[in-house]
N, C-alpha and C positions, 0 to 999 in steps of 0.2 A: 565559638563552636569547638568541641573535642578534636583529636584526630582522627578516632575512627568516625564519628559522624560526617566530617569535612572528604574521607575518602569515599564514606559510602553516595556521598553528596557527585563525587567527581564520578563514580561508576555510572551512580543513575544516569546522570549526563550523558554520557559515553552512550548507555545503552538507546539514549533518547526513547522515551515512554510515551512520550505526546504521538508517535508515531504510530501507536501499537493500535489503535483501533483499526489502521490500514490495513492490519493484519487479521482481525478479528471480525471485523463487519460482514465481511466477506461469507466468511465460514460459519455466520449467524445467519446469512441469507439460506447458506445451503439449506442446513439445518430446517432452519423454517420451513423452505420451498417442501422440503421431504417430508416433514410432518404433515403439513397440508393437504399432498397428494396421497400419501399413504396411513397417515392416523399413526403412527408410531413414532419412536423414538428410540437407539438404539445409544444411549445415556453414554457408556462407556467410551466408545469410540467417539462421541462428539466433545468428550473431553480432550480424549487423547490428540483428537485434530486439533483443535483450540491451545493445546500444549504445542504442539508441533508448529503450526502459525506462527507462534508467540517467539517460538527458538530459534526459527528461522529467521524469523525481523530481527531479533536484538543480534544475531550474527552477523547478518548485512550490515546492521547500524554499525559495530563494533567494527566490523573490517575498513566498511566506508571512511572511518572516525580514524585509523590509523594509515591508510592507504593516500587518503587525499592530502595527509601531511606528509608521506612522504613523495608526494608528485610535487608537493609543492604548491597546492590547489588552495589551501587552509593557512592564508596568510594577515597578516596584521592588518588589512583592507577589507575581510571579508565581511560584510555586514552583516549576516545570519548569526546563529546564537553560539557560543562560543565551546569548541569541541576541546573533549579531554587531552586527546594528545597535541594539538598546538598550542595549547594553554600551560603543558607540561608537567599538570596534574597525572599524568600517567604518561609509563613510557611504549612507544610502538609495540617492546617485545609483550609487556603487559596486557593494551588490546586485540593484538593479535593472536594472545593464548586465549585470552577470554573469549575471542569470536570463534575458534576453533574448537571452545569446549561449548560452546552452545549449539554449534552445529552440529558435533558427535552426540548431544542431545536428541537434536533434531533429526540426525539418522537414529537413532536408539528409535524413538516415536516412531519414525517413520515405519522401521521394521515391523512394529506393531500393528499398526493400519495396513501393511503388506499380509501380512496375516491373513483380513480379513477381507481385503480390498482385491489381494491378488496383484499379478505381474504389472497391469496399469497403472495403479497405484506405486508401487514400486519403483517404476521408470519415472513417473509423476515426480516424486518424491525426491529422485536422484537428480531431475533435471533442474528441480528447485534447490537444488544444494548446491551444485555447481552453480547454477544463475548467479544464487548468493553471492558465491565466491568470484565469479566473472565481472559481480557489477562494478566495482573498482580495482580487482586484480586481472593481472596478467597482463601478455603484453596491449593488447588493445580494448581496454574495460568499458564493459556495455554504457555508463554513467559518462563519457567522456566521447563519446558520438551523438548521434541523431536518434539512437534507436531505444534512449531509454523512456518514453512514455511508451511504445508498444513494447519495453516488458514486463512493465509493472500492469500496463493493459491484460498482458496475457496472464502473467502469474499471481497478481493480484485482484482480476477480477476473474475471467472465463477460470482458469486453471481451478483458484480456490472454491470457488460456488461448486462448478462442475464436479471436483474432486470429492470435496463433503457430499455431495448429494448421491454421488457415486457408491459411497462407504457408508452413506445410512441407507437407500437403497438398493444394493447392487444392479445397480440398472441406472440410461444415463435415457433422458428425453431430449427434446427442442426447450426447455422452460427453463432450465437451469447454467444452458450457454448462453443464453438472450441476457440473463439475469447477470449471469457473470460477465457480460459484454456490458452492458447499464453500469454495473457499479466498479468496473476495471477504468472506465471513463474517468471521472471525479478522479477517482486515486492517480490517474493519470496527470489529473489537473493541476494537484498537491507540484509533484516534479518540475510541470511546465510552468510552474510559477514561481519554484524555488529557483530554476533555471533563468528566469524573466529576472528575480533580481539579482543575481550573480551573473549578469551576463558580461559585463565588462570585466570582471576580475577572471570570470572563466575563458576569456578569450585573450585574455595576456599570463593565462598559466596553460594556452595552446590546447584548451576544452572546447570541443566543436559540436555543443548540444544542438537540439532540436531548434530551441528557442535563437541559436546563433545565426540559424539560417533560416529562419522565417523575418528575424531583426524584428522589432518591438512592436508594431502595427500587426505583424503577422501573428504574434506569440499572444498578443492579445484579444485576437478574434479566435485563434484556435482554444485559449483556457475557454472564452463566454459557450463554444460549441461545445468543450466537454461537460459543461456542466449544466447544458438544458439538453443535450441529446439525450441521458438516461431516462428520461419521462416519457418520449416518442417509444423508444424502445422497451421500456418495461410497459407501456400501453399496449405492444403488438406482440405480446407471452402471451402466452391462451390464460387469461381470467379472467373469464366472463364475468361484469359486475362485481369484480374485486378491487381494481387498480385505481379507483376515485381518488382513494387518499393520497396516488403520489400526486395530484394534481398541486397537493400544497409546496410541494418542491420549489416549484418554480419560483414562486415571492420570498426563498429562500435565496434562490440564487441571485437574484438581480442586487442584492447587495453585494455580494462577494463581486460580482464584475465591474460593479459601477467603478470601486478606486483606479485600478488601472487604465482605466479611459478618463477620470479626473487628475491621473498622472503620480497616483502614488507610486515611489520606489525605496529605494534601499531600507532601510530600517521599519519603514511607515507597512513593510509585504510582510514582516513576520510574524504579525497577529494576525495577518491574511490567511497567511501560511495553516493554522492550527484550527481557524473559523473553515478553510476548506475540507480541513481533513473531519471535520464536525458534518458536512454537510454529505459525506457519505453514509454515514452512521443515521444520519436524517432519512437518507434516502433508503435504508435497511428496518428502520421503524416503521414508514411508513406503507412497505412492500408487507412488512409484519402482521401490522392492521390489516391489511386488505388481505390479505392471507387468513385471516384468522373471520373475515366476513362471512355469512352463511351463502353459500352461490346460489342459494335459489329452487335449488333441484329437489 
């Protein structure tokens, strides 16, 4: 392999790409939900959001990627898939420019959508730039407590649905925080499993996640609840005779749960890992179809 291919090989990594639907299903749901309820589409701006998404992910990715080696977190035990800056294919000050230039991306965009979205969107926008930067910087980084499934909960389900849905209609209802509560779940579930197999290496580099203090019985009844609650809850959104289809969810899920109750761990989670982050993007198709069903009326 060349060297610019072998580096552009090390960025991708860095940027982790497998992650990006996290960022994008979301703000495919708004999108949808709006189209649905209103017949339009305002093209430009659901670009711009989906750019925005997209900037803000690889920025977390990139900070996360330099931050957790320098805590110490990213060490030669970890069994998840192997990050640019502990592998030494890049150095810290390198990821760290690069996650900084993706987020002044990502405020660029944002400004945009401020535009049109106005002061909520705005605040929206700032709060998720900061998160970014909080979830493994500073002194007490949201990734190294209890509370990172409720922010991926918030920012990556209710915030993003809510937020697009916001920006293609200026108006917000009950149908697109429900939406965004359903699929902030799953993406929750992605973390609490990535945490499930990093639990011993993260509690001897003094990381006190979610999954630390529920310990492995707990962390495994909490992933199987995030990922059959979004069905209950996307049932109880007002659409009448639309929501059949997510019925198929569910014999989606039961494979993703079944290995951690058969006792898979360390290396055997991280195809788990990427089949979870699959089954939110399942659950945004098929919120699609029913969406796209005639109601009847």
């Amino acid at each position: 392999m060349s060297a610019p291919a072998q580096a552009l090989g090390h960025w991708i990594a860095a940027a982790r790409p497998k992650t990006l639907p996290l960022a994008v299903a979301p703000v495919v749901a708004g999108i949808a939900l709006a189209v649905a309820e209103t017949g339009q589409l305002a093209l430009v701006t659901a670009i711009v959001t989906l750019l925005a998404a997209v900037a803000i992910q690889i920025g977390t990715n990139l900070h996360n990627d330099a931050a957790d080696f320098e805590r110490g977190t990213d060490t030669a035990e970890r069994v998840g898939p192997p990050r640019a800056t502990a592998q030494g294919w890049l150095s810290v000050r390198q990821v760290k420019t690069a996650a900084h230039l993706a987020f002044l991306s990502a405020f660029i965009l944002g400004l945009i959508l401020a535009w049109r979205g106005g002061l909520p969107i705005l605040l929206l926008g700032l709060a998720a730039l900061a998160s970014g930067y909080a979830y493994t910087g500073g002194p007490r980084p949201i990734a190294y407590g209890p509370f990172g499934e409720l922010f991926v909960l918030a920012f990556f389900g209710i915030a993003a649905v809510a937020g697009t849905f916001y920006l293609q209609t200026l108006a917000l209802t009950q149908a697109p925080l429900a939406v965004g509560l359903a699929l902030g779940l799953p993406a929750a579930a992605v973390l609490m499993l990535n945490n499930y197999r990093d639990l011993e290496t993260d509690r001897r580099a003094g990381r006190r996640t979610l999954a630390h203090y529920l310990g492995q019985a707990g962390s495994r009844a909490a992933f199987a609840a995030l990922l059959l609650a979004p069905v209950p809850v996307l049932f109880a959104v007002d659409l009448p005779g639309r929501a059949w289809p997510l019925l198929a969810a569910l014999p989606l899920a039961i494979p993703l749960i079944a290995p951690l109750y058969r006792g898979a761990k360390g290396t055997e989670l991280n195809a788990l890992l990427g089949r979870t982050g699959r089954y939110q993007v399942a659950l945004v198709l098929l919120l699609s179809i029913g969406l796209a069903l005639p109601t009847g009326e």
